[in-house]
C-alpha positions in Angstrom: 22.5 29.9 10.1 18.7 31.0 10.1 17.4 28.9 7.5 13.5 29.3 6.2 11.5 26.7 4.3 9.7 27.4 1.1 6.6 25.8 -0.3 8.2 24.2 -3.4 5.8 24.6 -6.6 6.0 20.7 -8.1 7.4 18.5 -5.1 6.1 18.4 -1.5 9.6 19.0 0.0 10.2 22.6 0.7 12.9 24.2 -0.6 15.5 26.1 1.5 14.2 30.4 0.6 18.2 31.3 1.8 19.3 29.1 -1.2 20.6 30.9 -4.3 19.5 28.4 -6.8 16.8 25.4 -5.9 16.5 22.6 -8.1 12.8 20.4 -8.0 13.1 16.7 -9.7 11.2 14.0 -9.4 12.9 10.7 -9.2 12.5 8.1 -12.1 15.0 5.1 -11.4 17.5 4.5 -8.9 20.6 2.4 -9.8 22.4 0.6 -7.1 26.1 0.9 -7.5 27.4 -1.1 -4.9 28.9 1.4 -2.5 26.4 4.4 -3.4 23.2 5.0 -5.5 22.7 6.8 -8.5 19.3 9.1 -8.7 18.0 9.7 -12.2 15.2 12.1 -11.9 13.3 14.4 -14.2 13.8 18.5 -13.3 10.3 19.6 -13.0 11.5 23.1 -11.9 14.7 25.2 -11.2 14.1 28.2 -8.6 16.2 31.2 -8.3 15.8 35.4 -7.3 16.6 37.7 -9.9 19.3 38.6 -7.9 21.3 36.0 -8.8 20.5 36.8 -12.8 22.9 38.9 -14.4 22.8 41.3 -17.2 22.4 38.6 -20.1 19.8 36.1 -18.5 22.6 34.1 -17.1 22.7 32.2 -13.8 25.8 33.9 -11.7 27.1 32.2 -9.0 29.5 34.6 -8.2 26.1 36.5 -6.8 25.4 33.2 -4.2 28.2 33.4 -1.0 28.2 29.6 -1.0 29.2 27.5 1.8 30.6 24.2 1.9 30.4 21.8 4.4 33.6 19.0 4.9 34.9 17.0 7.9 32.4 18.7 10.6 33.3 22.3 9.9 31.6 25.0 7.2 33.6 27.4 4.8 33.0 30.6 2.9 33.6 29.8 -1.0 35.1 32.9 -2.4 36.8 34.1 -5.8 36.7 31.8 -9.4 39.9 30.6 -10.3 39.4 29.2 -14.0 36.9 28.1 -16.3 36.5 24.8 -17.6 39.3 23.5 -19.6 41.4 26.1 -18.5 44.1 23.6 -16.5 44.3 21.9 -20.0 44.3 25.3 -22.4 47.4 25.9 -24.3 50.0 28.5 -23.2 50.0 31.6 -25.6 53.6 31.9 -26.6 55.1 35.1 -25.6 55.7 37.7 -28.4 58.8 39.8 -28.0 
């Protein structure tokens, strides 16, 4: 995958420089759930190229080719197939 670190500004973990978007936090509590924690951290910094900026200041992750990682095997994330609320938005009724 030829991955390269970064010096992160806030945090002494580097940051990954291939990433699109790299968040730093710095941990304030951690609950234990039972079968999992939760993290509840403070975001001291959030890292991204203009690249990845569109026209109106906005984050677009269209811009990233993101990966995902499941059951031992990686996979190319491709085209958006909603927004949010859209699998409960209302039907527009057909005008004739």
């Amino acid at each position: 995958m030829n991955l390269h670190k970064e010096k992160a500004n806030f945090v002494k973990c580097p940051m990954i420089k291939e990433s699109p978007v790299s968040v730093e936090c710095k941990v304030k509590e951690i609950k234990d759930l039972g079968s999992h924690h939760m993290f509840i951290a403070e975001v001291l910094a959030i890292n991204s190229s203009d690249k990845y900026i569109d026209e109106k200041g906005a984050f677009d992750i269209s811009k990233c080719d993101l990966i995902a990682y499941s059951n031992g095997h990686y996979y190319e994330l491709g085209k958006k197939i909603g927004r949010f609320g859209f699998s409960v938005q209302k039907k527009k009724k057909k005008s004739y």
